[in-house]
N, C-alpha and C positions, 0 to 999 in steps of 0.2 A: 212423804218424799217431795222436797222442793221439784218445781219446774226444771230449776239447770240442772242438777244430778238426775234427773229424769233424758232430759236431753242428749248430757253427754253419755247416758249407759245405752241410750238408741242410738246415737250414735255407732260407740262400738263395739256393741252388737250389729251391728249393719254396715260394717267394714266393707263387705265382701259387695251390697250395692253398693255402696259408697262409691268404693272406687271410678266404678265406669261412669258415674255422673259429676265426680270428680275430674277424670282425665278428663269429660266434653267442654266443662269450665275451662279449664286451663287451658286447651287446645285454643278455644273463642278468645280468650284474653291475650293469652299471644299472636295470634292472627291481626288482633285488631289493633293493639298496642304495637308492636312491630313496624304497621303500615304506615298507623298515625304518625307514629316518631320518624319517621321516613321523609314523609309531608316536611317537618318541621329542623331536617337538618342540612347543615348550613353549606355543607358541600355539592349536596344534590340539588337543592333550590339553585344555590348560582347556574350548575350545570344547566338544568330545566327551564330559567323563568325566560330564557330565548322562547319558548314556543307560549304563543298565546292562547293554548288551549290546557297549558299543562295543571294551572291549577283547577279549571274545570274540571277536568280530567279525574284528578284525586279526588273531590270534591263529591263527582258522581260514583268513583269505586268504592269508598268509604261507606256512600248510602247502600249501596250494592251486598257489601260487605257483613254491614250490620245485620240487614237481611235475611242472610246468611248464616250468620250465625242467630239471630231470631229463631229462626223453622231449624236451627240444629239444638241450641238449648230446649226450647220450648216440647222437640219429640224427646230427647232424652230425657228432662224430667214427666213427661207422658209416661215415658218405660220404667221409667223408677216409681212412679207413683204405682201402678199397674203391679210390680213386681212385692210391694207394699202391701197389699191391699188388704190379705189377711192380717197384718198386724194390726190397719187402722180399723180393722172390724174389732178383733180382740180388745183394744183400747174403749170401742164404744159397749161391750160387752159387761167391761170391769166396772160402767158407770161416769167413764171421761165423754164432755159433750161435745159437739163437733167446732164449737167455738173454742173448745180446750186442747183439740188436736190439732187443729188448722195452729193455735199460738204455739203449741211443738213444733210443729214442723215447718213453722215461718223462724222458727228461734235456729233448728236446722239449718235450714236454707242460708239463713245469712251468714251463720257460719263457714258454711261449705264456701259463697259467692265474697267473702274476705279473705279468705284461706286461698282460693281460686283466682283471684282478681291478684295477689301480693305475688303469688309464687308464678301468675302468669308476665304479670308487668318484669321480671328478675328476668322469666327466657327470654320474652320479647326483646326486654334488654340486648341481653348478648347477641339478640340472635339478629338484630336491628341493622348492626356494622354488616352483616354479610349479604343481609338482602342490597343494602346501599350497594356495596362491591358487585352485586350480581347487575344492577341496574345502570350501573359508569361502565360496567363490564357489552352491556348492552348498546350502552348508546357510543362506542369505542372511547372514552373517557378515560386520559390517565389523570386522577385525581387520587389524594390522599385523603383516605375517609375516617377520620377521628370518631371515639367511640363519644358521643354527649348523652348525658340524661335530659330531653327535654322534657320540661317540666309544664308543658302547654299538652303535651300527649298525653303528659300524666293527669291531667284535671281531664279532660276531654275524655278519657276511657275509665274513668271514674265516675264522670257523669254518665257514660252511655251503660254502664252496667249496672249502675243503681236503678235508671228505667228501666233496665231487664231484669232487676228482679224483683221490681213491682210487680211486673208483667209476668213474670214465675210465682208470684206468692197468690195473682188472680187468680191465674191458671190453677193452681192449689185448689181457692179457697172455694171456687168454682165442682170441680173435681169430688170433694169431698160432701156438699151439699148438695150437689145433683144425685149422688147414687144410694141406694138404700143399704142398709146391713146387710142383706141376702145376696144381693148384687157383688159386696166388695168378698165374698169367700167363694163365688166363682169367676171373679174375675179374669184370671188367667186363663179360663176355659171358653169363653164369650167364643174367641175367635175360631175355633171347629166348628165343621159345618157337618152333616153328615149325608156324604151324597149317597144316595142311594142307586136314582133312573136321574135319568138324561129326558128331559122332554123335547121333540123334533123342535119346538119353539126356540128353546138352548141349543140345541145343534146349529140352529139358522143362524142365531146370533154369532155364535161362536164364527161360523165362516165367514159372515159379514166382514167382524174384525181383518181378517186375513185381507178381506177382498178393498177394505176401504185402503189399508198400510200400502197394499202393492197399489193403490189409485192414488195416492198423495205421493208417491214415489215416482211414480209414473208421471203426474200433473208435475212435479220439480224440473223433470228434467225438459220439460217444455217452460218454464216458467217465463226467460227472456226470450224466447221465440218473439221475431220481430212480428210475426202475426197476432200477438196475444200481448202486444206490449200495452194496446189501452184499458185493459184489465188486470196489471199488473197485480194491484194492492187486490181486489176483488180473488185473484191466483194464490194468494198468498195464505188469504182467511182461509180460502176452501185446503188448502194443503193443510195449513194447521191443525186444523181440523177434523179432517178424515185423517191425521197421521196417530193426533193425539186422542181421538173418539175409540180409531182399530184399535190402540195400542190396550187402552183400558177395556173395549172387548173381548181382546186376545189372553187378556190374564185373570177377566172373570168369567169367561165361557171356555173359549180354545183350551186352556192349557187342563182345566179341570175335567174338560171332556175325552181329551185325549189320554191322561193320566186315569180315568174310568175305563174310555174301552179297553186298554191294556189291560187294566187289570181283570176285566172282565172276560175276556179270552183266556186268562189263564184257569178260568171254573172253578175260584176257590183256590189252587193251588201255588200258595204264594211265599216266596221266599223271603228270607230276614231282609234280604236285599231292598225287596218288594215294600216291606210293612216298615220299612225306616228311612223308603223315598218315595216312594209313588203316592202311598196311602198320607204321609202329613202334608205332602204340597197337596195334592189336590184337596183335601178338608180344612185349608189353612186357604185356599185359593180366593174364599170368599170377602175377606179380613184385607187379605194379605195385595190383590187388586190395585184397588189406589195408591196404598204404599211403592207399590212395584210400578204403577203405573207414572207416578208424580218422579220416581228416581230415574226410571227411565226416557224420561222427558227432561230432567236437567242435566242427565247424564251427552244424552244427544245436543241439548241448547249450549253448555256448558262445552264440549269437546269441538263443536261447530265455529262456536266465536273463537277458540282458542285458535284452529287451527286456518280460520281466515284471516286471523292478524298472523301468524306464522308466516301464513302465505305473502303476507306484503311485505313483511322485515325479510324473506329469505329473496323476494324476488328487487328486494331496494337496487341490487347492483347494475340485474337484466333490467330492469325498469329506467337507469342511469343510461346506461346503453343505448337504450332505442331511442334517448332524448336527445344524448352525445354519444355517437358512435366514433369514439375517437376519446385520447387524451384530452386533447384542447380540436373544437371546430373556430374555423375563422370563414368568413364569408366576403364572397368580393376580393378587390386587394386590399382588403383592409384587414389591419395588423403584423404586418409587416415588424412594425420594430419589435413585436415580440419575435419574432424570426430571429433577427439581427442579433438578441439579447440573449437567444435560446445558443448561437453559436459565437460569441463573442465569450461566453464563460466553459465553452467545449464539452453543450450538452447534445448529445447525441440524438436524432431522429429521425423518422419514418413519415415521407411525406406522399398524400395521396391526393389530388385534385378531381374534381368531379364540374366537368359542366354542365350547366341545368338548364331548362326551358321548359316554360311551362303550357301544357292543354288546357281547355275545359272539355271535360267529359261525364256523363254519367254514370259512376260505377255501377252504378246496381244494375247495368246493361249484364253484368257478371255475376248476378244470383242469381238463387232457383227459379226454376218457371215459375215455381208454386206463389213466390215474393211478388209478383209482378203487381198485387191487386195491394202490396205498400205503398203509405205514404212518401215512403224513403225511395223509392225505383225510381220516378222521374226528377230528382234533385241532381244539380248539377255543380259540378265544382272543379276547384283546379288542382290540377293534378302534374306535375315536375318529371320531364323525362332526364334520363343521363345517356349519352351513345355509349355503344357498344366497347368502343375499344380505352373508354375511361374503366369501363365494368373489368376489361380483364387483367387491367390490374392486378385484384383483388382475386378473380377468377380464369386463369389462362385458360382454360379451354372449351368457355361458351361460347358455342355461334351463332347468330342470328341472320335471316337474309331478308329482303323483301320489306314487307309489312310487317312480318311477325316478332313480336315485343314476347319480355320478362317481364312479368309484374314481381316485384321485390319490392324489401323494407314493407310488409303488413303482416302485420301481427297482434300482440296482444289483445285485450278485447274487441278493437276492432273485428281482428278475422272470425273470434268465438261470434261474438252477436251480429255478423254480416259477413260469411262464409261467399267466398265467392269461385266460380270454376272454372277450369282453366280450358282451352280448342273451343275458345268462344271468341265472336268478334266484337269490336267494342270500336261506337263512332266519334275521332275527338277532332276539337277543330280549335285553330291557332288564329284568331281574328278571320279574314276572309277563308284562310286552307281548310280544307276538312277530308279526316283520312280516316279509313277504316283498317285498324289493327288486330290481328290474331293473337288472342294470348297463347302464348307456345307453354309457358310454366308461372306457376306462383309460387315464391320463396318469401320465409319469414327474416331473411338475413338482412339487421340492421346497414346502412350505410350513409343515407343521409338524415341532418339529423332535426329533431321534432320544430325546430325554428321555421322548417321549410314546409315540410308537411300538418303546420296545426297541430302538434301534436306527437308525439313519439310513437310510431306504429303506423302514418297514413302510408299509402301506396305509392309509392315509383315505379316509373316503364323504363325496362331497358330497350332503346331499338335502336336499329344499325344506325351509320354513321352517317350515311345518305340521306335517311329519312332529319334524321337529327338536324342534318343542315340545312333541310328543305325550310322545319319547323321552325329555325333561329330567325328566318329572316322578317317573323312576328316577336321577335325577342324585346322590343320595347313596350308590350302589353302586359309584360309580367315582371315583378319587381326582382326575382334571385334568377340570379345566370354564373355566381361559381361558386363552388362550396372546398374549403380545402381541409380534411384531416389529417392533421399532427398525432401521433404515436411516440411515446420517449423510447428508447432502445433499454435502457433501465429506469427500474424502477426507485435507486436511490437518488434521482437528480428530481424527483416527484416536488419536494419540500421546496427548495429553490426555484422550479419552474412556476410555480403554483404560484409565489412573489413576484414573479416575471411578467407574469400574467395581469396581473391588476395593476403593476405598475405600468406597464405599457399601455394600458388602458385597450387592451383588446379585448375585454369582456364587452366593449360596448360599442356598438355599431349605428351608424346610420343610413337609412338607404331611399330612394324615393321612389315611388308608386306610379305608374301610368298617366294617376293625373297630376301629375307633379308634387304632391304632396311627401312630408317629409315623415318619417318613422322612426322613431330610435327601439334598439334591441338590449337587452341584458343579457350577453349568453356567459353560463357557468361552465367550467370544465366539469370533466367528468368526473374529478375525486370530490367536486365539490356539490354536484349535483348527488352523487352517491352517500356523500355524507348527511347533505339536507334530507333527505329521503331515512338515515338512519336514525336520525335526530324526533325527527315528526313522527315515524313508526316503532321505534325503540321503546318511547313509554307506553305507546300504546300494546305492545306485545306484551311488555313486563306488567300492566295490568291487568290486561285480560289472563294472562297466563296463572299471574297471582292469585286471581279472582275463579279462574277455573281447577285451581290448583285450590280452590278452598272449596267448592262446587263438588269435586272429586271427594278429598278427604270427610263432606258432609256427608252425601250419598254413601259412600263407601263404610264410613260407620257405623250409619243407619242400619245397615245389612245384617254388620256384624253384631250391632247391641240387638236386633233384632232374632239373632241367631243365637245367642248368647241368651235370651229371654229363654227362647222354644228348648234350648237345651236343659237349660233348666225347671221347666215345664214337664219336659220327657223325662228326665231321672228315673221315675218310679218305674218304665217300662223300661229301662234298660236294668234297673235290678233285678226287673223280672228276666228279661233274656238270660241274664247272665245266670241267675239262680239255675232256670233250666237246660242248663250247659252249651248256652252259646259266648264263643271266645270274643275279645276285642275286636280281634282280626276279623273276625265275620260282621261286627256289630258294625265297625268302622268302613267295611266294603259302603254298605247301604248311605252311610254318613258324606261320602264323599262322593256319591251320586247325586244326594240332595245337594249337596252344598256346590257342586258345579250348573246345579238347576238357577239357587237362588242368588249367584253371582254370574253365573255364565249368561243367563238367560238375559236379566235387563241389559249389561253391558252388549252381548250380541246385538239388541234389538236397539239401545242405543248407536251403536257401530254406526248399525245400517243409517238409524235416524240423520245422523252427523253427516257421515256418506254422501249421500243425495243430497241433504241439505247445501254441504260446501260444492259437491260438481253442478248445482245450478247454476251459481253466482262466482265461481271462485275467480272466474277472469274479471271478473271487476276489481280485485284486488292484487290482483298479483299476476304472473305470468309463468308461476313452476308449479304444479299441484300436488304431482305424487310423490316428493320426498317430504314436504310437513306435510302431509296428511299421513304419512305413514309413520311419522317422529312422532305425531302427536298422539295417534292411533297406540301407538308399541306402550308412549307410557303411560295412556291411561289402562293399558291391558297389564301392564308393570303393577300398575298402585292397585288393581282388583283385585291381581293374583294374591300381593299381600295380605291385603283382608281375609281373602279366603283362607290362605293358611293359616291366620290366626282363629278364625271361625274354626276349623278343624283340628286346631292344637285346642282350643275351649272344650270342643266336644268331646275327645282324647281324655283329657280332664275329668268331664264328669263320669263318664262312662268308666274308669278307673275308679274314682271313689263311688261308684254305685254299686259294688258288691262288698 
């Protein structure tokens, strides 16, 4: 018998692996080809090439990508090799030498990786237009997105899969010369352990794990503590570390030990329930470790990044806001003829004036006791009052009397990483004046906007009107003394005012400094500060999203081809149940206890990982936390759950055709 009739009868006779190492090609070839043609079409480039990071951007998801799908081919043909094994034993049995079966199964492989790469580049295809739509759809883009073959995508994922399956046919050649004949006919069984005792040494370890997960968790939630800020990077290793160290302790000690003492309290008397969960995870715990530990770690690193760019695309609006707390700010009297233009064409709005003056004060006179021994406590800076009766405007029925001020407009990261408290006095002085004020409350509510404060989020004092006009009469020490925000009354005169705007030339301001120096400003409105903010954070959500959306579907597979092995594996003990008259329904109780182990469990411990990881830092990126983190949260608990049902329809399967 020739080589190729040799081939094609392994083939199909091997449908049945086939398949699954089939779907993880096509699955990779469409991820990659889909992204790349993306890069390369002519709609989304024009949109995109405004940002000078965007083709880096690609550039670096791409490599990201490949990665990806690297350590997702490379375990799936691990598993089919693995699931092989008695055949390649049998082959070396009959007299074929292992340089005669490595050329089968290289003749295989390429088969399968043409077959795989044709019918993956066809979805990617189609599936090309609607990632684009999703991504115009992201960045608020109306553009018409034409379906193109690029034919640069198509060389590009044609070369990168033919290095993958050099690097599949190593891995083979590898594979099949390192193991012996005795080896490959119990391969499948390598991975039982058979615990017997627990030694106190394994116990210790075991709680170790617990004890490091809850101290890297612990250490997160101090990580930007302004006490701990010169240790930063030094915080980071150590969290890494003890998170990633417990977690791999936790699933080679913890979970086998604790799956032991159960069992062992029951004295021998153990239910089907028993001997088709407790008893395979914990003997499979040994194996199974790394695995569980490596998916649980990209499960957490993967849902983490997702859900911090979430955080800055969900918070672009509130982030516009605190920059320009108003449709359009004007400062000074200037811009004026955008006024003029705003009612000369009968557009309707909401005007609010804010007079300013400014202190130098110390904030950090308003942190903890504990901060006192920061670098940050004796810095001094200037800080913009508004009187009381511009505030109630906005707010009819605050009063203030005396000395005692609002601190308002501080928020986002500012307030998380320099929390400050309020029935505290705080010393500021206006050139020669110097006044000691009682903060009466601290509000995060925008009103003047980031031009004046450095920044979108510094601080404002509200204090009565008296004091206000004590402090004005130093009002040429400090550059801003009006700030006036504009509001449209609707929002269809948005498109028009928006042209009003730049042609009046009130985007741009000039104003002089104490020492007579001269300043010019660029202020944006607010649809256009909100847009710039979409534009910049829009591709980046839609590739880490993409990219954790490919993170997800690896992980999640792994589980199932994982699951899908063990079920096959177990066959012969569920002939046997069934022979001695246990029903489906009993067999499958046990089944879906394991299988909420071996998908609940990493995803749980993931959760957590992600969890803490994004409530360290998430104010650095955004200013809303708990609706994307709980968006991002539901669908990666969404895309598990699938897996698992389908792991459990698998196992359904065998268990039927096993009597």
């Amino acid at each position: 018998m020739s080589l190729s009739k040799l081939v094609f009868r392994s083939m199909k006779k091997n449908m049945k692996h086939y398949y699954l190492y089939f779907f993880a090609l096509i699955f990779s070839v469409t991820l990659y080809f889909s992204f790349v043609t993306l890069q390369h079409n002519g709609e989304v480039f024009n949109t995109v090439q405004k940002s000078g990071t965007a083709s880096a951007g690609f550039g670096a998801a791409t490599y990201i990508l490949y990665f990806i799908i690297l350590f997702f081919v490379l375990y799936a043909n691990h598993l089919f090799m693995k699931r092989r094994s008695k055949e390649i034993g049998l082959y070396q049995l009959i007299g074929m030498t292992k340089g005669l079966i490595v050329r089968l199964l290289a003749l295989e492989s390429i088969l399968l990786f043409v077959g795989a790469v044709a019918v993956g580049i066809i979805v990617g295809f189609f599936s090309s237009r609607l990632i684009a739509m999703i991504l115009l759809r992201i960045l608020e883009k109306e553009t018409l997105v034409k379906m193109t073959f690029s034919t640069q995508a198509l060389q590009q994922s044609i070369v990168v899969f033919a290095i993958l399956l050099v690097i599949v046919l190593l891995q083979m050649t590898w594979m099949i010369h390192r193991v012996s004949l005795l080896s490959l006919f119990s391969a499948a069984k390598q991975a039982d352990e058979r615990v017997k005792r627990f030694s106190p040494l394994q116990m210790v370890i075991g709680f170790l794990g617990l004890v490091l997960i809850a101290y890297g968790y612990y250490a997160s939630t101090r990580l930007f503590d302004i006490n701990n800020a010169g240790n930063l990077f030094n915080n980071m290793i150590i969290i890494l570390a003890t998170t990633i160290g417990g977690t791999f302790l936790v699933f080679r000690f913890s979970v086998a030990f604790i799956m032991n003492t159960v069992r062992l309290k029951k004295n021998g008397h153990l239910t089907v329930h028993d001997v088709l969960a407790l008893t395979p995870i914990m003997h499979r715990m040994k194996s199974n470790a790394k695995s569980l530990t490596l998916i649980t770690v990209l499960t957490g690193v993967s849902l983490g990044i997702t859900t911090l760019s979430y955080i800055s695309y969900y918070s672009s609006e509130a982030d516009a806001y605190s920059q320009i707390p108003g449709d359009y700010i004007l400062h000074e009297d200037q811009g004026q003829d955008f006024l003029k233009k705003l009612e000369e064409n009968n557009i309707a709005y909401d005007k609010v004036e804010y007079r300013l003056q400014g202190v130098t004060a110390t904030i950090a006179q308003l942190m903890a006791k504990e901060q006192k021994d920061s670098p940050f406590y004796n810095m001094e800076g200037t800080i913009y009052t508004i009187p009381l009766s511009d505030y109630q405007r906005r707010n009819p029925n605050t009063t203030i009397a005396g000395n005692d001020v609002i601190l308002t407009n501080y928020g986002g990261y500012m307030a998380e990483m320099f929390p400050l408290e309020k029935d505290r006095n705080l010393v500021v002085s206006a050139g020669k004046l110097k006044e000691t004020l009682h903060v009466k409350a601290i509000h995060d509510e925008s009103i003047i906007g980031g031009t004046v404060t450095s920044g979108g989020g510094g601080p404002i004092f509200v204090v009565s009107d008296a004091l206000f006009e004590k402090l004005s009469t130093q009002a040429k020490l400090f550059p801003w003394h009006k700030q006036t925000s504009i509001t449209l009354q609707s929002k269809k005169d948005l498109a028009l005012a928006e042209k009003l705007y730049e042609e009046s030339g009130a985007d741009a301001i000039t104003i002089f400094d104490n020492d007579g120096n001269t300043q010019n400003f660029k202020i944006k409105s607010f649809e256009a500060e909100r847009k710039g903010n979409i534009e910049s954070l829009g591709l980046i959500i839609f590739t880490t999203a993409f990219l954790g959306l490919a993170f997800l579907m690896t992980t999640g597979s792994i589980l199932y081809f994982k699951q899908m092995s063990e079920a096959e594996e177990e066959r012969g003990a569920y002939t046997i149940l069934r022979k001695i008259g246990f029903s489906e329904r009993d067999i499958m109780k046990g089944i879906f206890m394991k299988q909420a182990f071996n998908f609940g469990v990493p995803l749980l411990i993931g959760l957590l990982h992600s969890y803490f990881a994004v409530k360290s830092g998430w104010f650095l990126f955004g200013s809303e936390l708990t609706t994307p983190l709980w968006i991002a949260m539901s669908c990666y608990v969404a895309l598990y759950a699938i897996f698992a049902v389908l792991s459990v329809g698998y196992y359904k399967k065998v268990i039927r055709e096993s009597l």
